[in-house]
Structure formats: C-alpha cells, structure tokens
N, C-alpha and C positions, 0 to 999 in steps of 0.2 A: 543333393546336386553335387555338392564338391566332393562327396564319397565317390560319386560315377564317374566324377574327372579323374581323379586320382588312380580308379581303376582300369582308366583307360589309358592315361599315361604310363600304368606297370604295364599295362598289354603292349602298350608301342613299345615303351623300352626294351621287351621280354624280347618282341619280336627282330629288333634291332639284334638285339646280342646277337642272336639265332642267325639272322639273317649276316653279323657279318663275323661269327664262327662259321658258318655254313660258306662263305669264301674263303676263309684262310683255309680250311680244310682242303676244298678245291684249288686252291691255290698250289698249294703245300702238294695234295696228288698231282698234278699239272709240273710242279718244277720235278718229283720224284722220276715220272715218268717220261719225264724230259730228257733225265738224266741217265736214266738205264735204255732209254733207246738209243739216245747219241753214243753211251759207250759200246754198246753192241754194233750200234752200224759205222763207229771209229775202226773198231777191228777188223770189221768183215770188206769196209772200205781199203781200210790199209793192206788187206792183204792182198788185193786186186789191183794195187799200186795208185788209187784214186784217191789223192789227198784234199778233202773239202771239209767244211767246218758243219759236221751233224748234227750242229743246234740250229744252221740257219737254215738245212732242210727240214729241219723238223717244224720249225716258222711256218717255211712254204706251204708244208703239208698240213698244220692247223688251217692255216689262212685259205687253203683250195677246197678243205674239209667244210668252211663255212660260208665261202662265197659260191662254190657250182652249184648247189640241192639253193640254195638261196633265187642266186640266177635262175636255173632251171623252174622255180616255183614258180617266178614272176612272168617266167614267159610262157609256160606251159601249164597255167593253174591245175598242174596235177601233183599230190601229193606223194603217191606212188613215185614215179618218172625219180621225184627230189630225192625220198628215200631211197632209192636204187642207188643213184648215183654218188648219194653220199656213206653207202658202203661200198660202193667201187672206189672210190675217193681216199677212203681210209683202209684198204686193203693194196693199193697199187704201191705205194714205197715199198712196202716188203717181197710185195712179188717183182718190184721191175727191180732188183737188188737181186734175188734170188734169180731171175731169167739172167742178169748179166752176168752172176758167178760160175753159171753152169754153162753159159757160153764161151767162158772165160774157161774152165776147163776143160771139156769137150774142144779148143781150139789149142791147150799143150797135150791131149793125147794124139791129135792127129799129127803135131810138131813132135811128138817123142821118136818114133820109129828113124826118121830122118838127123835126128840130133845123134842118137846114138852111131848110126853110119856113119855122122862128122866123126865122132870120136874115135869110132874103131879106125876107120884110117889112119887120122891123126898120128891115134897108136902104134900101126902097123906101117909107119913113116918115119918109127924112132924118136916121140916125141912122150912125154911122162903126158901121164895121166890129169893132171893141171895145166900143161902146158894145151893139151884138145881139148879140155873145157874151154879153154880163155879161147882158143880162135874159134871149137863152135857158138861160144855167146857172141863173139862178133860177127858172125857170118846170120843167126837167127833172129829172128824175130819176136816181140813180147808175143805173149807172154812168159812163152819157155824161157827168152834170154834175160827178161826180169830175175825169175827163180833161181835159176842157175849163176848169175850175176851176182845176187845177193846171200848167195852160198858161199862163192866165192870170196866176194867183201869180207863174210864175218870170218873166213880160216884169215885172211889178213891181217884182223882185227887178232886175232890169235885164240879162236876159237877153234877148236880140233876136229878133225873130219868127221866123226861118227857124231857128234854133236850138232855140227849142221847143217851133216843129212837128216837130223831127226827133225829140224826145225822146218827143213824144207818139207820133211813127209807129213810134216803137222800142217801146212798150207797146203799143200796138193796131195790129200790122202785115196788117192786113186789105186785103183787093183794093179794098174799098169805099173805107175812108179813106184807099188811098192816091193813088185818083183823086181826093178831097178836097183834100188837101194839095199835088199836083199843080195843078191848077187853082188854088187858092188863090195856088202861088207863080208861074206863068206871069199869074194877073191882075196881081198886085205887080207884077211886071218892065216888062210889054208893056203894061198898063191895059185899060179893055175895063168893062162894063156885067154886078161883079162880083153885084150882085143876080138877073141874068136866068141867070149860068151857075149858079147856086145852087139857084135853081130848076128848073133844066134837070136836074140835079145831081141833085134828089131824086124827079122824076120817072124817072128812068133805075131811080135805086136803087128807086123803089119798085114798078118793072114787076118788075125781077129779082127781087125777094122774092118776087110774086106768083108769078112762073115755079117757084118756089124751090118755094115751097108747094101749087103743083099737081102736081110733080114729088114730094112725098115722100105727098100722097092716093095716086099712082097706086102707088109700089111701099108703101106700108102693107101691103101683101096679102101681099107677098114678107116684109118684115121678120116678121110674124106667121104664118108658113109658119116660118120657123125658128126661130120659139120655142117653136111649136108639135114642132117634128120635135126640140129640143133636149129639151122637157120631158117627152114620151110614153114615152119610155125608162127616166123615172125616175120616172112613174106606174105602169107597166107592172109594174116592177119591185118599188114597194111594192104595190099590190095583188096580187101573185103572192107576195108575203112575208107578205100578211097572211090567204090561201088554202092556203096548203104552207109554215110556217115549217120543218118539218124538213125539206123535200127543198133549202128554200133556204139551209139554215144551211152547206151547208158555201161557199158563197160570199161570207159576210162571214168565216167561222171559219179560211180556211184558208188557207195563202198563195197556192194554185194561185186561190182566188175570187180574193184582193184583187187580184193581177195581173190577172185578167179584167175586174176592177171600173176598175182604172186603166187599162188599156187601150180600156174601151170609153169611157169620158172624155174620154180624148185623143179619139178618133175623132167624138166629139157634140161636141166642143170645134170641133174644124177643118173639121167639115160644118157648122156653126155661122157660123163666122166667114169660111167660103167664102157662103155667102147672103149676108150682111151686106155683102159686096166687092162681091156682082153688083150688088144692088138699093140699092148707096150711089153717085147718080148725084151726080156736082159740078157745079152749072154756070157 
C-alpha cells in the first residue's frame, strides 16, 4: 500500500513538473511572439505616422481572439460558426494593417502628380528647390506632406539629400516615386531644366492614373461577378434554412454538415480569389 502511494505521488509530482514546464514554455512562446509582432507592427505603424503602443493591441487582439468563438459558441451552440470566426479574429490585425498601408499609398500616388505641379511652378517662380518643397508640404495634405515633411526635417537635422531621398524611397517604394527620385538625383549630378522634367513628370503620372482608372471601370463587372457568385451561396443557403429549418438542421447539427459547411467555404473562398487574380490587371 504505501509503495502505491509513493508511486502515485512520483506520478502527481512528474505531472506537475510537466504541467508547469509545459507553461513556462508557452509562456516564454507567448512573451517571444509578443515581442516580434509589436516590433514589426512598431515599424509598419510608424511609418504611416500612427503612433500606438503594439503591445496593448496585441492584448486587444489576444483578448478578441478568446472572447468572440467563446461568445459566439454560447449563443450559437455551433462549433463551426466559433471556429470561423476565431480565424477571422486572428487574421484581421494583419489585414486591416495591410488594407490601411495600401490605402495609405494609393492615396500619395494620386497626391504625387499634383505636388509635383506645386513644385514645378514654384520653380518656374524663381524659388530653389527647398524653398517649393516647404510651400508644396504646406499647401498638401498627409500623407504626401508627412513624407515630404520629414525628408525635409532630417536635411535640417543635417542629413544630406541623397540620404533622405533614400529614406523616404525606403517608406514609399512605389514605381511612381521612384521615377521621382531618380530624376531628381540624375538632375543633381548632370543639371538640366529640373522644373520642365517635373512637369513632364507629372504629366506622365497623371495619364497613367487615368489608364489606371479606365482599367478598373472596365473589369468592375468581373470584381462584382465574384461577389456576387461568393455571396449567392450563403443567401441560398439562409433562405432554404429559413423554408425547411428541419430538413436543414442536420447541417449546421452534425459534424457530417459542418464539414460540408467548411468544405464548401474553402471552395467559395478560392473561386473567389481565382476572379479577383483574372480581373486585377497591373499596369
């Protein structure tokens, strides 16, 4: 008898250890990965000019990660529904980060064609080159008069032009600006009549935007073809649930449904995002 205590007490103990190495471990992943995502979305933040503390989103987004599939279980005893949404849940910081940055600059390429006209005037006014930066950053709007702003700041600081131009081309590495900076630094070197290529400059940019935007009137028809064929499925689907709830229950009830439910997801998911490929022309 006291050999069985003994042996049960090594098994509790054993299991303790395990049990609280098997936290520190998780612990230890949980601060690591705390820590490489706040420094990634410090940067990515910072250079959108959004200054917040990305450990206390990173809280929020644990904390949303474990309360919605929670919430959603208790009110919708569906396990499916939970699991969905707590992959949406943990996927939506990176993408509503990634939708702001790209709105963020798709909003200085349509501000570039215009800034550069500030400037070629300016130029063509008898004012240097820095002197039509500083009044077109007072005259625009962020984003553009952020970057431009704090290009300006660091030649003040007494960092040198070509240095940060490169700083700025490293935050807005666009095809547009970086024919900008290009030109910019062949007029420096060679000289040349930097008002007229400015303006040349922002006529070129501003045919291609027009091209840009005749190109996404024409496939509008295809993007909305697969919103359409994404959403019909899941109309289909509740108005036949809300005409035969019992012939339809065993498809949210039963795990043979939910697999059919995730499976046909996947498949609206990837007919989805095969449209989106054809009809996203670049040019």
């Amino acid at each position: 008898m006291s050999d069985l205590v003994v042996l049960i007490g090594v098994v509790v103990a054993a299991a303790a250890a395990i049990g609280m190495l098997a936290m520190l471990l998780v612990r230890s992943l949980a601060i690591y990965q705390q820590d490489k995502l706040a420094t990634a979305a410090k940067t990515d933040l910072a250079e959108m000019f959004i200054f917040i503390d990305p450990k206390v989103l990173f809280k929020y987004s644990v904390g949303a990660l474990v309360v919605v599939p929670a919430v959603l279980l208790l009110l919708l005893d569906n396990p499916l529904v939970a699991g969905v949404s707590g992959v949406v849940v943990a996927f939506m910081p990176r993408y509503l980060l990634n939708y702001t940055k790209k709105r963020r600059t798709e909003l200085f390429e349509k501000q570039l064609p215009d800034a550069l006209l500030m400037v070629s005037g300016g130029m063509r006014a008898g004012a240097s080159l820095m002197v039509a930066l500083e009044s077109m950053v007072k005259e625009q709007k962020p984003p553009l008069a952020q970057e431009f702003d704090l290009m300006l700041r660091e030649q003040r600081l007494g960092v040198d032009f070509d240095s940060a131009l490169s700083n700025m081309e490293k935050r807005m590495p666009l095809p547009d600006f970086v024919l900008l900076v290009a030109a910019m630094r062949i007029t420096r070197e060679v000289g040349g009549n930097f008002a007229e290529i400015l303006e040349s400059l922002s006529h070129t940019l501003s045919r291609k935007h027009e091209m840009e935007g005749k190109i996404k009137a024409l496939t509008a028809q295809g993007k909305l073809q697969g919103i359409v064929m994404a959403l019909l499925p899941v109309f289909l689907l509740g108005i036949l649930t809300m005409m035969e709830p019992e012939a339809m229950a065993p498809l949210y009830n039963t795990l043979y449904g939910w697999g059919v439910l995730l499976v046909v997801s996947i498949m609206i998911t990837i007919g989805y995002l095969g449209i989106r490929k054809i009809v996203n022309i670049d040019v």
